[in-house]
PyMOL Python script that loads the backbone (N, CA, C, O; Angstrom):
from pymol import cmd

cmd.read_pdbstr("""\
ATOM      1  N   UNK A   1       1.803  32.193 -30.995  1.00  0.00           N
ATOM      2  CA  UNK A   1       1.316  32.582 -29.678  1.00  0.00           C
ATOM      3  C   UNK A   1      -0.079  33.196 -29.859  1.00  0.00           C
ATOM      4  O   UNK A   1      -0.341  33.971 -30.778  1.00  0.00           O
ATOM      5  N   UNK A   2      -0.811  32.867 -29.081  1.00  0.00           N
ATOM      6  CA  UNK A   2      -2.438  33.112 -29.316  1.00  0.00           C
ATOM      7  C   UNK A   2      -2.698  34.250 -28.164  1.00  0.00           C
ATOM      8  O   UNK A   2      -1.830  34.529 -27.336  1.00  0.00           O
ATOM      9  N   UNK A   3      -3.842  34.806 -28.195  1.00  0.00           N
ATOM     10  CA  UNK A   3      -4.201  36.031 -27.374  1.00  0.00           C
ATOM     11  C   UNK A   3      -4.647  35.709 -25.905  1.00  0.00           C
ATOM     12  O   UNK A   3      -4.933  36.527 -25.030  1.00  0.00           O
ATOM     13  N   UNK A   4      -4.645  34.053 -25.807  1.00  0.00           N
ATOM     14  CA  UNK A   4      -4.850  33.298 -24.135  1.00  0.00           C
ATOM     15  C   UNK A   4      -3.476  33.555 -23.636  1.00  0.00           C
ATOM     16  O   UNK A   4      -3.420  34.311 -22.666  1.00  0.00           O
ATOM     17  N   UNK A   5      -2.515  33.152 -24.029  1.00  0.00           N
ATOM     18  CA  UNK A   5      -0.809  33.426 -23.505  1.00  0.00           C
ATOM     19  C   UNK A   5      -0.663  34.430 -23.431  1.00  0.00           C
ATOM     20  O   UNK A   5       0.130  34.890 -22.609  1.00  0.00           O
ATOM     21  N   UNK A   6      -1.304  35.123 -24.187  1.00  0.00           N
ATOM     22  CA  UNK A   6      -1.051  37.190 -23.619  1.00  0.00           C
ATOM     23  C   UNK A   6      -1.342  37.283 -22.403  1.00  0.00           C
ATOM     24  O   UNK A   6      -0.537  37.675 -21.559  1.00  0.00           O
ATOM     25  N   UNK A   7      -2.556  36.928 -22.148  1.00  0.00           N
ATOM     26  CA  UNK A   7      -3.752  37.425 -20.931  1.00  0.00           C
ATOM     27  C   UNK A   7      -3.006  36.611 -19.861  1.00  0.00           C
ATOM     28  O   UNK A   7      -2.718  37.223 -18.832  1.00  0.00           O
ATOM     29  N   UNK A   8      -2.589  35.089 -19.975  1.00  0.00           N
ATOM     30  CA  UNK A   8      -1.686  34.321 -18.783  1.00  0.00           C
ATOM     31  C   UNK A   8      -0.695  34.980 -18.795  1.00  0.00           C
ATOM     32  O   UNK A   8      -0.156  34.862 -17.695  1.00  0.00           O
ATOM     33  N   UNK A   9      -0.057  35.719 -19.533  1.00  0.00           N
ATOM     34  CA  UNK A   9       1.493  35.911 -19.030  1.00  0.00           C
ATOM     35  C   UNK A   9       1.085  37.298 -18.079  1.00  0.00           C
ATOM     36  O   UNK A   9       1.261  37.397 -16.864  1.00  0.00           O
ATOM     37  N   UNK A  10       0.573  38.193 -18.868  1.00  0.00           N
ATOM     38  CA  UNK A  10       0.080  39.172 -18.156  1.00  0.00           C
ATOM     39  C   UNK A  10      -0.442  39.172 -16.394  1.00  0.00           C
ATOM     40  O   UNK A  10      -0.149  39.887 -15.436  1.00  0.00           O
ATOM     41  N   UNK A  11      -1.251  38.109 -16.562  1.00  0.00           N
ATOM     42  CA  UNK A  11      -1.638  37.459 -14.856  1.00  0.00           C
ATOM     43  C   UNK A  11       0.124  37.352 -14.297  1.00  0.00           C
ATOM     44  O   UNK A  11       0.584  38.161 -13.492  1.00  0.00           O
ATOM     45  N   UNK A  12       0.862  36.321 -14.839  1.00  0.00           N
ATOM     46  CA  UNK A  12       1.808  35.997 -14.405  1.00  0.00           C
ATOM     47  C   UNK A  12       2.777  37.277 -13.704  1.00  0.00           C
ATOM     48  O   UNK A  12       3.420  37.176 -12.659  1.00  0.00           O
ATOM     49  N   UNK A  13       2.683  38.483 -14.580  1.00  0.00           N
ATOM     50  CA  UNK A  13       3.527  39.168 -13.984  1.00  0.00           C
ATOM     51  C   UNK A  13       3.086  39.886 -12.467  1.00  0.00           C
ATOM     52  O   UNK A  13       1.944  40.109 -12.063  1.00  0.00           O
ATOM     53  N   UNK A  14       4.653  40.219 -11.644  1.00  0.00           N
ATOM     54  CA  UNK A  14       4.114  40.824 -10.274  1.00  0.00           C
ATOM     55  C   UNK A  14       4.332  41.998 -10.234  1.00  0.00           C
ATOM     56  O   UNK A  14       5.447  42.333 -10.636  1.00  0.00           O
ATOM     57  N   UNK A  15       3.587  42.868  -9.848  1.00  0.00           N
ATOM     58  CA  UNK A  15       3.221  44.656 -10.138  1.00  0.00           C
ATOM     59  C   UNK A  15       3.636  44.289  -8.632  1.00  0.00           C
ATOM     60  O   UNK A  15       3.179  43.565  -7.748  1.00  0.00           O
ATOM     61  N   UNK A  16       5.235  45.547  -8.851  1.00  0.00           N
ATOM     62  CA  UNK A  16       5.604  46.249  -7.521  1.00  0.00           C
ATOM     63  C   UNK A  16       4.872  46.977  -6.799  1.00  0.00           C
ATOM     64  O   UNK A  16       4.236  47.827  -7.422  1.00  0.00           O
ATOM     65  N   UNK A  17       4.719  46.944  -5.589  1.00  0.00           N
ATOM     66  CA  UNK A  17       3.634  47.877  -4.814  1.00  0.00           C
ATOM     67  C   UNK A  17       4.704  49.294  -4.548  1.00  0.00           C
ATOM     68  O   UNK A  17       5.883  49.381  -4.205  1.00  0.00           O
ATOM     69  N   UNK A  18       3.613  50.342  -4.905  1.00  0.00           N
ATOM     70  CA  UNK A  18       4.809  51.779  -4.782  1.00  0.00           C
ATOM     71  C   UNK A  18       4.354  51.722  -3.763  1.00  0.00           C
ATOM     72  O   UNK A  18       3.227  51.231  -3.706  1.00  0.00           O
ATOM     73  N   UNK A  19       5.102  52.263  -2.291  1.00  0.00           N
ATOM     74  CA  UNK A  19       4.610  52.828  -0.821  1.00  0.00           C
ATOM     75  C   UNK A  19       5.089  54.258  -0.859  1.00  0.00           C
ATOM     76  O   UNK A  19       6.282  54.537  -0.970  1.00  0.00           O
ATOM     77  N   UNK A  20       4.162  55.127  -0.766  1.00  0.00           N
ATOM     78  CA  UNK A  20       3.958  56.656  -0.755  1.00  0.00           C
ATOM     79  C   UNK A  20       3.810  57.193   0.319  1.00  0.00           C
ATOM     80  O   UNK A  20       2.728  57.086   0.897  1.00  0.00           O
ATOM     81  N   UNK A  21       5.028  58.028   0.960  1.00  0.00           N
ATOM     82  CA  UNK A  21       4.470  58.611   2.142  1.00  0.00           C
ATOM     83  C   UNK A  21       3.452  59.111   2.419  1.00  0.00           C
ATOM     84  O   UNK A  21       2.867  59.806   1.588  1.00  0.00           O
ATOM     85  N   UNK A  22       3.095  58.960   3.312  1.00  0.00           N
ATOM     86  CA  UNK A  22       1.876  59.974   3.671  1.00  0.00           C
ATOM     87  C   UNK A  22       1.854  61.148   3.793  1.00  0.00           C
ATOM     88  O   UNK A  22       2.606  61.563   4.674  1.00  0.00           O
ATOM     89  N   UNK A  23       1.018  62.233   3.008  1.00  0.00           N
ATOM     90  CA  UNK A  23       0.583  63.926   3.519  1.00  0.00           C
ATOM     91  C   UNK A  23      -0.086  63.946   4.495  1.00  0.00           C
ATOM     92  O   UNK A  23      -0.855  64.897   4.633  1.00  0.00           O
ATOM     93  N   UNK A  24      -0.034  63.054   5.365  1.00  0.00           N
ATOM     94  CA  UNK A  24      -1.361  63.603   5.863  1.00  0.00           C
ATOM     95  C   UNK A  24      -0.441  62.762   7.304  1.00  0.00           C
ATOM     96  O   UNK A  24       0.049  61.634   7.354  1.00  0.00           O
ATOM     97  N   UNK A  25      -0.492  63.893   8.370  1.00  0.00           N
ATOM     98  CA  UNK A  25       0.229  63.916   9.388  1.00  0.00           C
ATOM     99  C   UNK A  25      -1.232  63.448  10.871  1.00  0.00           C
ATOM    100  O   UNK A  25      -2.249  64.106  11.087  1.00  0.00           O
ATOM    101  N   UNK A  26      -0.950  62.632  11.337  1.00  0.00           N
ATOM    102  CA  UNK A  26      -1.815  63.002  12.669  1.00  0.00           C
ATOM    103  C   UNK A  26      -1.021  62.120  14.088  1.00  0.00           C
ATOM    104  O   UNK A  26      -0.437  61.069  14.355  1.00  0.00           O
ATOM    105  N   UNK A  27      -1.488  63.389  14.702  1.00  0.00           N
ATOM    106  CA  UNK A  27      -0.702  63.531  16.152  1.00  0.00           C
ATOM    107  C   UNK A  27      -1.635  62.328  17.134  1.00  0.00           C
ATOM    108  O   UNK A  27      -2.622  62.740  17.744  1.00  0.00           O
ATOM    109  N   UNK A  28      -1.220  60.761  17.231  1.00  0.00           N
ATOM    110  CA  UNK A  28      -2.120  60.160  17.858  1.00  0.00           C
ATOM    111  C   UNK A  28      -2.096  60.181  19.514  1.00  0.00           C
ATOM    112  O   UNK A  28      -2.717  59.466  20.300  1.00  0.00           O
ATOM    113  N   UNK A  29      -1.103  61.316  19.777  1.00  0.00           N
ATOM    114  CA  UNK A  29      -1.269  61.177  21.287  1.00  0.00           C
ATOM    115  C   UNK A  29      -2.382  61.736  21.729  1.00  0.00           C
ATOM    116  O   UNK A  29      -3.081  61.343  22.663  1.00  0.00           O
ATOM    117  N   UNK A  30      -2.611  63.080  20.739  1.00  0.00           N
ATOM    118  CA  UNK A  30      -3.464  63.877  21.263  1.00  0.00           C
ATOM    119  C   UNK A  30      -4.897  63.900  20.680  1.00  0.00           C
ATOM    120  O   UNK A  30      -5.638  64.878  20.578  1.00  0.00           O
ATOM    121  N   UNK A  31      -5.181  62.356  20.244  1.00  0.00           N
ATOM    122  CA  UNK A  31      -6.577  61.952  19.211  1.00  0.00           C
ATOM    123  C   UNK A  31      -7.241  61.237  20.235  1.00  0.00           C
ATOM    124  O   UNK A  31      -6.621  60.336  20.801  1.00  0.00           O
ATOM    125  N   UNK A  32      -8.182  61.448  20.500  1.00  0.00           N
ATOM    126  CA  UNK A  32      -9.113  61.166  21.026  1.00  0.00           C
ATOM    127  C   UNK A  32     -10.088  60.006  20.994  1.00  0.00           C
ATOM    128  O   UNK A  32     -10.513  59.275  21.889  1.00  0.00           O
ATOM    129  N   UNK A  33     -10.425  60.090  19.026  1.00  0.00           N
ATOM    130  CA  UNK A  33     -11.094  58.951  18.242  1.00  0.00           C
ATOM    131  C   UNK A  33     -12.448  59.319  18.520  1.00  0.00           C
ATOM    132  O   UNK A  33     -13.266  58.460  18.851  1.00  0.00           O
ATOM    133  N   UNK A  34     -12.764  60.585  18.407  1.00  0.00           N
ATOM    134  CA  UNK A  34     -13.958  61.321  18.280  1.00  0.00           C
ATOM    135  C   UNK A  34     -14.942  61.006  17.093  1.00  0.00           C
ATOM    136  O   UNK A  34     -16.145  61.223  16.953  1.00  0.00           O
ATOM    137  N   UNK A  35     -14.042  60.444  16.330  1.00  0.00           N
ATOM    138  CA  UNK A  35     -14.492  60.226  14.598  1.00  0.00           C
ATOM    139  C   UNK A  35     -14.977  61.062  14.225  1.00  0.00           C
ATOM    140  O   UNK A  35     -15.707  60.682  13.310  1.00  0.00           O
ATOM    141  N   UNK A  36     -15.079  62.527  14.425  1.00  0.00           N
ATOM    142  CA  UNK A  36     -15.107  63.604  13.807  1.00  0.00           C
ATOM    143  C   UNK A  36     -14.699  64.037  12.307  1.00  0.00           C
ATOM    144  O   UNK A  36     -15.358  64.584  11.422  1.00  0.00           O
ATOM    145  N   UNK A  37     -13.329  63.576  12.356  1.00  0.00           N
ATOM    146  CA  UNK A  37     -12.545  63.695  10.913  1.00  0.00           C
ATOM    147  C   UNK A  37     -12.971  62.326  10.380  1.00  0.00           C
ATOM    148  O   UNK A  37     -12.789  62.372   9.164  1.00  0.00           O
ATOM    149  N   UNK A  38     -13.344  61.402  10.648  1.00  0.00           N
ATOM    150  CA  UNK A  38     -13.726  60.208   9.446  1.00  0.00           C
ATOM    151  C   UNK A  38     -15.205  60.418   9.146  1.00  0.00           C
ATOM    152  O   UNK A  38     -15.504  59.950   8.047  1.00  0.00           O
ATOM    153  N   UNK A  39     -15.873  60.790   9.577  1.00  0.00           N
ATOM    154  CA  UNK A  39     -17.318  61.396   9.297  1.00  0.00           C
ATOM    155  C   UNK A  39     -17.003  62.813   8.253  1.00  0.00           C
ATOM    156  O   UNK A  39     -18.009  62.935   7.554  1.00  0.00           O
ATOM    157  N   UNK A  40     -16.460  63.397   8.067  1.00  0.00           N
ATOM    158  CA  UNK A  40     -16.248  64.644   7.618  1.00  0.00           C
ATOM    159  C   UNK A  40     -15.354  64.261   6.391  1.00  0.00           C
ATOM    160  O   UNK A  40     -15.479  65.138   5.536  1.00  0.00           O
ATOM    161  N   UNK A  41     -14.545  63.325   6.014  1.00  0.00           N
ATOM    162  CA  UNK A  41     -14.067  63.672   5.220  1.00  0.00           C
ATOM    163  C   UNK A  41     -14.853  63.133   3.925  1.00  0.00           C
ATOM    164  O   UNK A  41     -15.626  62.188   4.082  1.00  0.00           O
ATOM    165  N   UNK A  42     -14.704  63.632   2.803  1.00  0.00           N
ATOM    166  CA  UNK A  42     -15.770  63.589   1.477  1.00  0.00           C
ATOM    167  C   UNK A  42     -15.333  62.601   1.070  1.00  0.00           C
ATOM    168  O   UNK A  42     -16.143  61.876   0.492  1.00  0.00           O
ATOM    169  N   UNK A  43     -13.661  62.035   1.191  1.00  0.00           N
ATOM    170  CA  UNK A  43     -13.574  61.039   0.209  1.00  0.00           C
ATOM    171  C   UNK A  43     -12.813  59.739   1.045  1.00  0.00           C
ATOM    172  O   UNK A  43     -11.877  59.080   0.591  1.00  0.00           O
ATOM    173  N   UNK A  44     -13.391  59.568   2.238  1.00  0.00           N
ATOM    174  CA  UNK A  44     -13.109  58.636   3.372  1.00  0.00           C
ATOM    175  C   UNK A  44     -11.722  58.170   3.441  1.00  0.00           C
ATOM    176  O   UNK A  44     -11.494  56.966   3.327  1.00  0.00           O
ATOM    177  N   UNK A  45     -10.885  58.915   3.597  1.00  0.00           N
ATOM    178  CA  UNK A  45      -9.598  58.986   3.794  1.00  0.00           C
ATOM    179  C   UNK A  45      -9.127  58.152   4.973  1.00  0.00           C
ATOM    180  O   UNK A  45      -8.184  57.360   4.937  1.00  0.00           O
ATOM    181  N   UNK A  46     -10.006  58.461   6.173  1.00  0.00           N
ATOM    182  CA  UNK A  46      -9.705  58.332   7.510  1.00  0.00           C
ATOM    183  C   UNK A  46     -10.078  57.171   8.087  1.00  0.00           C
ATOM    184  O   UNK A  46     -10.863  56.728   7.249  1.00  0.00           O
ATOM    185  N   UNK A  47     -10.033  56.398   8.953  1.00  0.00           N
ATOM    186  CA  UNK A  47     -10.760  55.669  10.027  1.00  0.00           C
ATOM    187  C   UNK A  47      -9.726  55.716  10.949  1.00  0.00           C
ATOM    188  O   UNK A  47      -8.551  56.080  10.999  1.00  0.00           O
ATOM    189  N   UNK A  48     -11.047  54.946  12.060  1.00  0.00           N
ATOM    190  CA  UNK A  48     -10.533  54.791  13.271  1.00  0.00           C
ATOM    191  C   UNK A  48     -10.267  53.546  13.601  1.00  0.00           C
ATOM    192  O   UNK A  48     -11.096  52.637  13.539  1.00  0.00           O
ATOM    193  N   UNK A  49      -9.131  53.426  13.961  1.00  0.00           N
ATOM    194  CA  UNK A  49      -8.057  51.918  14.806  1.00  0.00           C
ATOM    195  C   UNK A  49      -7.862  51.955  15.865  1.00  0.00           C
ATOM    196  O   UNK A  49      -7.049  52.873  15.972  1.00  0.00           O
ATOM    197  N   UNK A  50      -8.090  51.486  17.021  1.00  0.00           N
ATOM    198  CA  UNK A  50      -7.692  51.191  17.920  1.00  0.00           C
ATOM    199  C   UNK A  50      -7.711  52.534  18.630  1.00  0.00           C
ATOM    200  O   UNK A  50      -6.839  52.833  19.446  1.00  0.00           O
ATOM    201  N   UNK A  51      -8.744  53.360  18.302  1.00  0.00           N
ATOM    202  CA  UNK A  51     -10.044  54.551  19.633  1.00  0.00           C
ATOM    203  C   UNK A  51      -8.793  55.972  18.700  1.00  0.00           C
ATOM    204  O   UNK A  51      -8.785  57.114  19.161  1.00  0.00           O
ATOM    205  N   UNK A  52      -8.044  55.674  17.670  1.00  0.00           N
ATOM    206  CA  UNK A  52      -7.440  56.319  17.339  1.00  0.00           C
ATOM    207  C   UNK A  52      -7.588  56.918  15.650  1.00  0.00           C
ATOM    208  O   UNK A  52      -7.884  55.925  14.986  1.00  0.00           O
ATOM    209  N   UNK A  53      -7.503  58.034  14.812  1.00  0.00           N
ATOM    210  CA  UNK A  53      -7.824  58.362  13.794  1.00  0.00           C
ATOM    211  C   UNK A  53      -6.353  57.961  13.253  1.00  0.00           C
ATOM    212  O   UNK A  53      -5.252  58.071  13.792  1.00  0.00           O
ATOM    213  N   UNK A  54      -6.835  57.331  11.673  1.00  0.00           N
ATOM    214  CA  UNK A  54      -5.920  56.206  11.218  1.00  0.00           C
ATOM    215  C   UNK A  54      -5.873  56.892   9.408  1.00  0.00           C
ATOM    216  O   UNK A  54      -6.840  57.066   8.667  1.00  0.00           O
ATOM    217  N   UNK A  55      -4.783  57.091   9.194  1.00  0.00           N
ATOM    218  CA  UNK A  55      -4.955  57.309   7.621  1.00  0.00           C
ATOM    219  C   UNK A  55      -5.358  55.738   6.799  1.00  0.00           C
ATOM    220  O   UNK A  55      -4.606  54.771   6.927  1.00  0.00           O
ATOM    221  N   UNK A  56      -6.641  55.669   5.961  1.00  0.00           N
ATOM    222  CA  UNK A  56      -6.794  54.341   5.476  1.00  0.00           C
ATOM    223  C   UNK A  56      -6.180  54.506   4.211  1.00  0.00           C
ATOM    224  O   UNK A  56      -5.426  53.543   4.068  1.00  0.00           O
ATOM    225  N   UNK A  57      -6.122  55.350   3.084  1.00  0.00           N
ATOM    226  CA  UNK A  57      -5.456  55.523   1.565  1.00  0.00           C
ATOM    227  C   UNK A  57      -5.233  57.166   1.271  1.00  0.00           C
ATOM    228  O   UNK A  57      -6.068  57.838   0.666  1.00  0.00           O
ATOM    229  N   UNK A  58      -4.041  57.669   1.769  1.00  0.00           N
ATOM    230  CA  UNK A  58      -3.518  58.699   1.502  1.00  0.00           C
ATOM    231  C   UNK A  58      -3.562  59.201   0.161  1.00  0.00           C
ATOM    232  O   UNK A  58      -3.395  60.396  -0.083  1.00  0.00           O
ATOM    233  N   UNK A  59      -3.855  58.041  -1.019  1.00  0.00           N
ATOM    234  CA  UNK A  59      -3.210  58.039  -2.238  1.00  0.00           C
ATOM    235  C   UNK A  59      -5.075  59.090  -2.653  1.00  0.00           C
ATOM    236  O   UNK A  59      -5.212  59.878  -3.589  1.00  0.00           O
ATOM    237  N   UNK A  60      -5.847  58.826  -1.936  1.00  0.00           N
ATOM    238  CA  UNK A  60      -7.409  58.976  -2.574  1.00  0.00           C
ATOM    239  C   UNK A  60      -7.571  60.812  -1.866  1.00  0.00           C
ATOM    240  O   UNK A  60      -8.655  61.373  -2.022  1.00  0.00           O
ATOM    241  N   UNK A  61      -6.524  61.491  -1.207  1.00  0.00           N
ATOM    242  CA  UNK A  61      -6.849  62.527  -0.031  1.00  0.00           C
ATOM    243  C   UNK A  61      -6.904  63.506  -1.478  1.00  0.00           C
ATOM    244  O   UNK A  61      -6.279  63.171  -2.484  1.00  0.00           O
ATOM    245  N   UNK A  62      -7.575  64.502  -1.429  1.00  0.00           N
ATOM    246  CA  UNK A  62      -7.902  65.829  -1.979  1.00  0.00           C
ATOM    247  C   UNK A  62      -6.860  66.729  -1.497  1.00  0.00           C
ATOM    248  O   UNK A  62      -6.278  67.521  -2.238  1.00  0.00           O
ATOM    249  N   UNK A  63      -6.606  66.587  -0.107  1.00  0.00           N
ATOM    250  CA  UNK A  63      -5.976  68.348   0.333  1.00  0.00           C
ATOM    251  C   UNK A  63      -6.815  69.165   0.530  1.00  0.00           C
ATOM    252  O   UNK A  63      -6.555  70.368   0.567  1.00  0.00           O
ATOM    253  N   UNK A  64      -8.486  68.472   0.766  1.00  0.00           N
ATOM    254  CA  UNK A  64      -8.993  69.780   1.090  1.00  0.00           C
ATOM    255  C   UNK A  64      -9.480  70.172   2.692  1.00  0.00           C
ATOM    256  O   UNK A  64     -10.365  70.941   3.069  1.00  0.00           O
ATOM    257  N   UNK A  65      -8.631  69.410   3.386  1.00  0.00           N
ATOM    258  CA  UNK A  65      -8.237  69.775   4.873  1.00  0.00           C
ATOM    259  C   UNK A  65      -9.530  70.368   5.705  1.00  0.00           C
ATOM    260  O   UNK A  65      -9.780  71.293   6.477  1.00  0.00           O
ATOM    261  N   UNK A  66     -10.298  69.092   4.970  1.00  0.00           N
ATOM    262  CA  UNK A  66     -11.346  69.174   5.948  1.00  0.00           C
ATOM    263  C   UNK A  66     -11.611  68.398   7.132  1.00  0.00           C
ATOM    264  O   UNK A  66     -12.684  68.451   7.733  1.00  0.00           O
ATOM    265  N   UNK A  67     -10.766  67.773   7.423  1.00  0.00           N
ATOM    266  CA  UNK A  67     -10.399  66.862   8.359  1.00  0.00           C
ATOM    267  C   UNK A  67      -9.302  67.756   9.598  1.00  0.00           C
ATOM    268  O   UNK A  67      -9.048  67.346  10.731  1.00  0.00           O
ATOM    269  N   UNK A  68      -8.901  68.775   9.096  1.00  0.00           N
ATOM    270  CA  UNK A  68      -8.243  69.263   9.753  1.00  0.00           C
ATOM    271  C   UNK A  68      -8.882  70.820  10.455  1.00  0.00           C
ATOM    272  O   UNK A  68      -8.546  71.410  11.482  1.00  0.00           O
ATOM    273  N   UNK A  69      -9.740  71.094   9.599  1.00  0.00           N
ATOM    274  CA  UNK A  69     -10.883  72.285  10.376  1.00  0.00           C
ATOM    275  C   UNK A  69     -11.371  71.513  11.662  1.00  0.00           C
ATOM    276  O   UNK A  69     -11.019  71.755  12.816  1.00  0.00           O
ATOM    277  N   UNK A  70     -12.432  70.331  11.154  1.00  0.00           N
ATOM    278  CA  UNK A  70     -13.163  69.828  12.350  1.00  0.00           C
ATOM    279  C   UNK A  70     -12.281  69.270  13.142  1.00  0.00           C
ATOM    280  O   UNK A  70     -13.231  69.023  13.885  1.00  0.00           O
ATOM    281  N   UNK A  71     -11.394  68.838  13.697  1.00  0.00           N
ATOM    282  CA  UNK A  71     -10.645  68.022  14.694  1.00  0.00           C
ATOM    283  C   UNK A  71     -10.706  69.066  15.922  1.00  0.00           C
ATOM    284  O   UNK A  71     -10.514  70.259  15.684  1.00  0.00           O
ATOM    285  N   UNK A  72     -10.918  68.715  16.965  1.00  0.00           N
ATOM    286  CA  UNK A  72     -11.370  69.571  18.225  1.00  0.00           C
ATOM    287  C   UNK A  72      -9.705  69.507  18.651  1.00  0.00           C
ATOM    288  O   UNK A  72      -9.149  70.497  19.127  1.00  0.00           O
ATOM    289  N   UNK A  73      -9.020  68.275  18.427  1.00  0.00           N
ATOM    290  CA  UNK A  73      -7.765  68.547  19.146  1.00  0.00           C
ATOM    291  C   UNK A  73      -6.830  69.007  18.419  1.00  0.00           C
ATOM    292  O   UNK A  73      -5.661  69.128  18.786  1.00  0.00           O
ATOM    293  N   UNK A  74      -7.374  69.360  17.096  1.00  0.00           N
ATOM    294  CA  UNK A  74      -6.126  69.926  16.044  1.00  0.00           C
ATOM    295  C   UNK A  74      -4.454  69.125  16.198  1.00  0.00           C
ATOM    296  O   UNK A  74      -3.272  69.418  16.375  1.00  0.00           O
ATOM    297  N   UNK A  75      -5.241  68.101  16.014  1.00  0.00           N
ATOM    298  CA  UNK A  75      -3.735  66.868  15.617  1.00  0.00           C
ATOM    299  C   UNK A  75      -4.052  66.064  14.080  1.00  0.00           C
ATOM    300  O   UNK A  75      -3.974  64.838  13.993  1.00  0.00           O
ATOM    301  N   UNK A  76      -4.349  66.785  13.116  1.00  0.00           N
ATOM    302  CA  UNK A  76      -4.160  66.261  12.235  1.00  0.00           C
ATOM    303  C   UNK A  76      -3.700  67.387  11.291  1.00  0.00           C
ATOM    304  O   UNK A  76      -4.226  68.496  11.387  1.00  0.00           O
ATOM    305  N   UNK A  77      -2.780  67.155  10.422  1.00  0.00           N
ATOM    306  CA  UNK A  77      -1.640  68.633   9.714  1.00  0.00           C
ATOM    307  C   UNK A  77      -1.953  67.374   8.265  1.00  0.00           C
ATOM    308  O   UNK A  77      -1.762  66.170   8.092  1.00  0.00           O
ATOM    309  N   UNK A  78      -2.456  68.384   7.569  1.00  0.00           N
ATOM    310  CA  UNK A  78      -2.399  68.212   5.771  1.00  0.00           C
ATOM    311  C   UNK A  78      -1.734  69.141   5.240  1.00  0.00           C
ATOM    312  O   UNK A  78      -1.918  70.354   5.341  1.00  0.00           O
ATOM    313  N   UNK A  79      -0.513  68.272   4.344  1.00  0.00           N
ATOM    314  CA  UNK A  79       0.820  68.892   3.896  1.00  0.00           C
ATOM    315  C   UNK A  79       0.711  69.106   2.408  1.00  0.00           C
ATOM    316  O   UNK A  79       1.653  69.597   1.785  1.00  0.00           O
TER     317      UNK A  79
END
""", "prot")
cmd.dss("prot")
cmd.show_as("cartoon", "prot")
cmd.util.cbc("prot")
cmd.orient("prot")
């Protein structure tokens, strides 16, 4: 077996996707879609979907709940 059949088998295999809840809580009744918190956060956690603030990769969030200072309607809770 040569070091090409490593690298194909390797391709071949399928990496389970882990799904991780989210820390990061937001209240979309009371969101506005100010984009306040997706402008603010350092490590672009956030966007906006549909006029609404949207967690895009929970997995990348800090915790440093800066998304949750600026929100005028205080509907977003970092756990």
């Amino acid at each position: 077996m040569g070091l090409g059949s490593l690298f194909k088998k390797n391709k071949k295999e399928k990496k389970e996707e882990v799904v991780e809840d989210s820390h990061i809580e937001i209240n979309t009744d009371d969101c506005g879609g100010c984009e306040k918190c997706t402008i603010a956060c350092p490590n672009n956690v956030l966007i906006i979907v549909d006029d609404v603030s949207t967690v895009r990769d929970a997995q990348v969030c800090k915790s440093c709940k800066v998304c949750m200072a600026i929100c005028p309607n205080d509907c977003i809770t970092v756990n």
